[in-house]
VMD Tcl script that draws the C-alpha trace (Angstrom):
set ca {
  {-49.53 192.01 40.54}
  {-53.09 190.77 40.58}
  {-55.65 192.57 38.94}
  {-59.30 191.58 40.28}
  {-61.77 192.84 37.51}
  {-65.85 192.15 38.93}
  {-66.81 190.00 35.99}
  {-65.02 187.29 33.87}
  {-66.95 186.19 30.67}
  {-66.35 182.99 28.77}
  {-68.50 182.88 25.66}
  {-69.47 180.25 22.81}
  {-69.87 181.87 19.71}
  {-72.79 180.32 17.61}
  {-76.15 181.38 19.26}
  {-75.31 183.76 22.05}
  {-73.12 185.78 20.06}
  {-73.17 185.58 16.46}
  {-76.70 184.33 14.90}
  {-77.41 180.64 13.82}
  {-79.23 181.51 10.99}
  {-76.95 184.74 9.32}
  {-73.67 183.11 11.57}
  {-73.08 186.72 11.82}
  {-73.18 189.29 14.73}
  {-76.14 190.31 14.07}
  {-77.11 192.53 16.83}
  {-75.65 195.95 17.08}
  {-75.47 195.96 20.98}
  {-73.61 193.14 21.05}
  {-69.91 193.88 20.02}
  {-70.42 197.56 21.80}
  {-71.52 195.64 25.07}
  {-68.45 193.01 24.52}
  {-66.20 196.19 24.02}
  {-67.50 198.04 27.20}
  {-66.75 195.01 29.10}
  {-62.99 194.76 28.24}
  {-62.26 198.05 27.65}
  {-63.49 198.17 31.75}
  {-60.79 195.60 32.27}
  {-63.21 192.34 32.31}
  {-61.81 189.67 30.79}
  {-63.65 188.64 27.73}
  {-62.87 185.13 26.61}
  {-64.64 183.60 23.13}
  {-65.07 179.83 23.76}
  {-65.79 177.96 20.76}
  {-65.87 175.34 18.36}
  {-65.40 177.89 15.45}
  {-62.04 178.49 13.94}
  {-59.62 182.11 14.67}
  {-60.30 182.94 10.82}
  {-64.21 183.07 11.77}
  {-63.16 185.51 14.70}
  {-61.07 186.94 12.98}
  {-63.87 187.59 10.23}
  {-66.79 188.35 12.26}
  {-65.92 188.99 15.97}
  {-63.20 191.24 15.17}
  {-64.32 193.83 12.39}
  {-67.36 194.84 14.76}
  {-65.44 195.18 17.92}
  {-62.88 197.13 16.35}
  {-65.17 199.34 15.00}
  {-67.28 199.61 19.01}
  {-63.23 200.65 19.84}
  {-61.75 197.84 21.45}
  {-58.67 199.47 23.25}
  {-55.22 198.23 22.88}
  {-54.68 195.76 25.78}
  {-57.83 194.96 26.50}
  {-58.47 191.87 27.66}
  {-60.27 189.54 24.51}
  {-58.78 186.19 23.65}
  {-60.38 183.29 21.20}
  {-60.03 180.03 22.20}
  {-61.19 178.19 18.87}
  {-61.48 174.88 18.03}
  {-62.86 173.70 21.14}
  {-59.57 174.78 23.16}
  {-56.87 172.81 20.37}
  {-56.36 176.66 18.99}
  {-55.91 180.53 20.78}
  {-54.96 183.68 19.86}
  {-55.31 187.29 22.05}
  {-57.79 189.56 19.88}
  {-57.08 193.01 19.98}
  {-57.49 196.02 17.79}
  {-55.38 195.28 14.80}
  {-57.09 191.59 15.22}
  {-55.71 188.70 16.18}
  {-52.16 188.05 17.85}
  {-50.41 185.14 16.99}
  {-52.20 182.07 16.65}
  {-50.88 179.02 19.16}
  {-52.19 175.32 18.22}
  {-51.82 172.21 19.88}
  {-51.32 169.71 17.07}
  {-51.16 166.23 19.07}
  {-54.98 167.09 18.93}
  {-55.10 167.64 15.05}
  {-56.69 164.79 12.87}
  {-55.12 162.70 10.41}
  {-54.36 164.69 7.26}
  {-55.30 161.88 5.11}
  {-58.73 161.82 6.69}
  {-59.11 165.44 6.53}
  {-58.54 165.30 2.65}
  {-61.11 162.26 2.84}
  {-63.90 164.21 4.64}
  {-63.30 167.21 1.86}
  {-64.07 164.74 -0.97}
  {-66.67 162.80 0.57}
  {-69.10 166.14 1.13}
  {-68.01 167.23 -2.45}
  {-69.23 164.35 -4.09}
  {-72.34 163.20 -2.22}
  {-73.00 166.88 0.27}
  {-72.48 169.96 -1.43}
  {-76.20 170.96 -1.90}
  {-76.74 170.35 1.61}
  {-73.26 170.89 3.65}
  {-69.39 172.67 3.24}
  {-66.00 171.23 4.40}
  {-64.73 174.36 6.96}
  {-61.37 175.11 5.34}
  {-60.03 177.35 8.03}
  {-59.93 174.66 10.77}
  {-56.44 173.97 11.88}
  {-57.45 171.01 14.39}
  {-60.57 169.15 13.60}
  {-62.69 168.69 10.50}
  {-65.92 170.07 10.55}
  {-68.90 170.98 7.77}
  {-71.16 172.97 8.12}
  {-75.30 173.79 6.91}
  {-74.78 175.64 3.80}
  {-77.12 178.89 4.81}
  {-79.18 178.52 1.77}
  {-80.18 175.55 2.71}
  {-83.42 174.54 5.30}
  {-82.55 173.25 8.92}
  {-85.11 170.05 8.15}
  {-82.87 169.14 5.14}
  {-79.77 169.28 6.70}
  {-80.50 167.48 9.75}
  {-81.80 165.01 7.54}
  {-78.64 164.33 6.36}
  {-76.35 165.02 8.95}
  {-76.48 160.92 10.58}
  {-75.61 159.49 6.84}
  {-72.50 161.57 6.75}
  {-71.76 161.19 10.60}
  {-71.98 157.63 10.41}
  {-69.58 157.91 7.56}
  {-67.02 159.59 9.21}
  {-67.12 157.08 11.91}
  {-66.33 153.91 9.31}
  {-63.66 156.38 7.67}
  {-61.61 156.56 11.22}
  {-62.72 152.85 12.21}
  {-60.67 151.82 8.90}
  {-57.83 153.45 9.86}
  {-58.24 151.91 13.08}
  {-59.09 154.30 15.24}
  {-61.76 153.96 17.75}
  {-64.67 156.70 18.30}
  {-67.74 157.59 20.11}
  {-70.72 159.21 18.43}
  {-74.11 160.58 20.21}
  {-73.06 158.48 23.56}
  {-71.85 155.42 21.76}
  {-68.40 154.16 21.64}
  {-66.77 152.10 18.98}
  {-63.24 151.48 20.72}
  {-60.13 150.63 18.61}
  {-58.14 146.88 18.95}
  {-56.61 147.81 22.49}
  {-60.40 149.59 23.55}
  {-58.89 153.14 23.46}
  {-61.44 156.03 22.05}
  {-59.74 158.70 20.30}
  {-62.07 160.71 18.00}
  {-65.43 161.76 18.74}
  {-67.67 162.45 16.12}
  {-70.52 165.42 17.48}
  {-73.06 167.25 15.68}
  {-74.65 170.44 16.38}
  {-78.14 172.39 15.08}
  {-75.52 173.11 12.15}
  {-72.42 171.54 12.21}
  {-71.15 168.17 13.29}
  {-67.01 168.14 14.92}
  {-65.07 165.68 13.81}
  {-62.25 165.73 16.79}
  {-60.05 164.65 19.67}
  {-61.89 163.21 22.87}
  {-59.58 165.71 24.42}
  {-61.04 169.08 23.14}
  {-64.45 170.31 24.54}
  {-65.57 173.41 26.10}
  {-63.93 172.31 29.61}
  {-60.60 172.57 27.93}
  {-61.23 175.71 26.92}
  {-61.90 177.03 29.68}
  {-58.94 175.41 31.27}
  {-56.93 177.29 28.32}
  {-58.88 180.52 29.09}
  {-57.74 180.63 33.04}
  {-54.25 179.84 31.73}
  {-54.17 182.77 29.51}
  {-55.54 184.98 32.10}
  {-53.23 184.22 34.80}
  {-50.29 185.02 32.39}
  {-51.76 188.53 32.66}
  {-52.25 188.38 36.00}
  {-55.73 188.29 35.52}
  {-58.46 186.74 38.66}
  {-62.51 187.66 38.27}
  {-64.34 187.95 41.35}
  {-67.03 186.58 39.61}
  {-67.13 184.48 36.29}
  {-70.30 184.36 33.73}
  {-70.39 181.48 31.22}
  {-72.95 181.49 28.05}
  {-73.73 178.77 25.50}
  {-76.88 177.27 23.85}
  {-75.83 173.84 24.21}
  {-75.18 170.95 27.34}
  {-71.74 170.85 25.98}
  {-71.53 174.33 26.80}
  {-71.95 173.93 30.72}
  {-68.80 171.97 30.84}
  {-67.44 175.42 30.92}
  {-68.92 176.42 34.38}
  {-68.57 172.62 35.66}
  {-64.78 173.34 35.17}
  {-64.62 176.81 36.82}
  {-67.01 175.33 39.84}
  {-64.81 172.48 40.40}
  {-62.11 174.57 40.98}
  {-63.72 176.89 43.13}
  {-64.56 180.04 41.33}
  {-68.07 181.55 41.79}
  {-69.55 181.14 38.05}
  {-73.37 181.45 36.52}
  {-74.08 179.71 33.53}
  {-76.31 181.25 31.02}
  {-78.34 179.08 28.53}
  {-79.65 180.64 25.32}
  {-81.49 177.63 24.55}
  {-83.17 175.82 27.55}
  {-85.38 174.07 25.01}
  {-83.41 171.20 25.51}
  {-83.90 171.08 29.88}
  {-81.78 172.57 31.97}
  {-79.95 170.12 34.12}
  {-79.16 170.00 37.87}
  {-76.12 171.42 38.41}
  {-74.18 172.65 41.39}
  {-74.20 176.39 40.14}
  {-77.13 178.80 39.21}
  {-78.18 178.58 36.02}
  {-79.82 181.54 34.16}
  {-82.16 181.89 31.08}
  {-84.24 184.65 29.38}
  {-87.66 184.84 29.82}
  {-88.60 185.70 26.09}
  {-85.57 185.41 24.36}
  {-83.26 183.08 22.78}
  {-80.28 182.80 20.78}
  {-78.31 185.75 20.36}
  {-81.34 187.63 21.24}
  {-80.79 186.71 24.69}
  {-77.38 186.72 24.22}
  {-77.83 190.99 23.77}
  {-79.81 190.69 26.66}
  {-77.30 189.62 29.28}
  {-74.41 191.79 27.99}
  {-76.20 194.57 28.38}
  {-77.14 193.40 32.36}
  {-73.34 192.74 32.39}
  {-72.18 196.56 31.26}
  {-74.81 197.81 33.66}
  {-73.59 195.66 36.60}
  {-69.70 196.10 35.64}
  {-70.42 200.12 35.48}
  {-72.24 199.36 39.35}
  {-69.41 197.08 40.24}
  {-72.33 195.05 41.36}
  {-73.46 191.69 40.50}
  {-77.30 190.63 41.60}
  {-78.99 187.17 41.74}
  {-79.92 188.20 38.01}
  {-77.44 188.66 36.38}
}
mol new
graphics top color blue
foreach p $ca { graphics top sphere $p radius 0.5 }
foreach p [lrange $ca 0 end-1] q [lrange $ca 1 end] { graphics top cylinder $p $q radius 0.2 }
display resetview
């Protein structure tokens, strides 16, 4: 049996949700919003770069304590869609990864020494990825500092996977292997930069987020995407191009909102997670109307 809930949400993590300063939910509303929303029978769906022990950490503890019901629908699709696990009550289910999209271990272990020995004031290797390698702004340190640094140790990355003969593409430019295959892509955020398979991206996570549903029997009349980067509309590009009626909220629109086939939506004075709050709480109110309107 089909179950037809008004709203579908599919969510990155870092801005619209947790904070990119604390990396925290910072914003009471926000978890009791999310938990309204499933507990209602929408299907809430965490769509992010960030690893299931940083759900697990701070997604989880405040939804639990907003009352997330057993069997409501919440799932994290981490890692850019290489890792997903059902959230629930107790926390997360079992955790399902797709290692032909992991990185070379030995690389891994050479990523972990390289920001030990020439990044630790600025950066720190994520430990609790399972797919990609990532590192991350240390939170005591400023954004000017970081950036600063982030190209040196992107570009080093690159050479590190070009040696072992593997090509990649970094900020639009390719550096293809022997037989002119691309297989890593190196990408850097406000925080962060991804070291990971050309595969993974926030269209594959949504494709991994349908999948789940439908296993459940799940089909929104109406799906809302939300991110604070153009990575992030890949979401709602995938979800248009197969048909579903989706708006795509942008927390950020400081970098231009494109052109895109879909309506796009933004906050008038807020950003970030700020916004974020903003739009859940539209969402409650319009899944408690069963009524969706050209602002929400």
């Amino acid at each position: 049996m089909t179950h037809t809930p008004l709203l579908g949400l599919l969510l990155d993590v870092d801005g619209p949700i947790a904070s990119p300063v604390t990396r925290t939910v910072a914003i009471g509303s926000i978890a009791r919003d999310l938990v309204a929303l499933a507990n209602a029978g929408n299907p809430v769906v965490f769509n992010t770069g960030r690893s299931d022990a940083f759900i697990a950490a701070e997604l989880v503890p405040p939804m639990r304590a907003a009352g997330l019901e057993p069997g409501a629908p919440v799932w994290a699709v981490c890692e850019k869609g290489a890792v997903w696990a059902e959230v629930g009550p107790d926390g997360l289910g079992p955790v399902e990864v797709d290692r032909s999209l992991a990185t070379p271990a030995d690389f891994a272990d050479e990523m972990r020494e390289l920001v030990a020995s020439r990044f630790a004031g600025l950066m720190f290797f994520d430990e609790t990825k399972r797919a990609m390698v990532s590192v991350e702004q240390r939170v005591d340190v400023a954004s000017a500092a970081y950036l600063a640094a982030q190209p040196e140790f992107d570009g080093l990355a690159a050479d590190a996977l070009a040696a072992r003969g593997f090509g990649t593409v970094r900020e639009g430019v390719s550096r293809p292997d022997a037989s002119g295959e691309v297989r890593w892509r190196i990408d850097p955020t406000i925080i962060s930069t991804d070291v990971e398979s050309v595969r993974l991206g926030k269209d594959l996570g949504a494709e991994r987020a349908v999948a789940l549903l439908e296993d459940r029997g799940i089909r929104p009349r109406h799906w809302r995407t939300m991110g604070d980067s153009r990575g992030d509309y890949r979401m709602a590009d995938w979800l248009h191009e197969r048909g579903e009626l989706v708006r795509h909220v942008d927390v950020r629109p400081a970098d231009g909102v494109p052109e895109t086939a879909y309506p796009v939506l933004v906050h008038d004075e807020h950003i970030h997670d700020e916004a974020g709050a903003a739009f859940l709480e539209r969402w409650v109110e319009a899944s408690e109307r069963d009524l969706v309107g050209a602002d929400h």
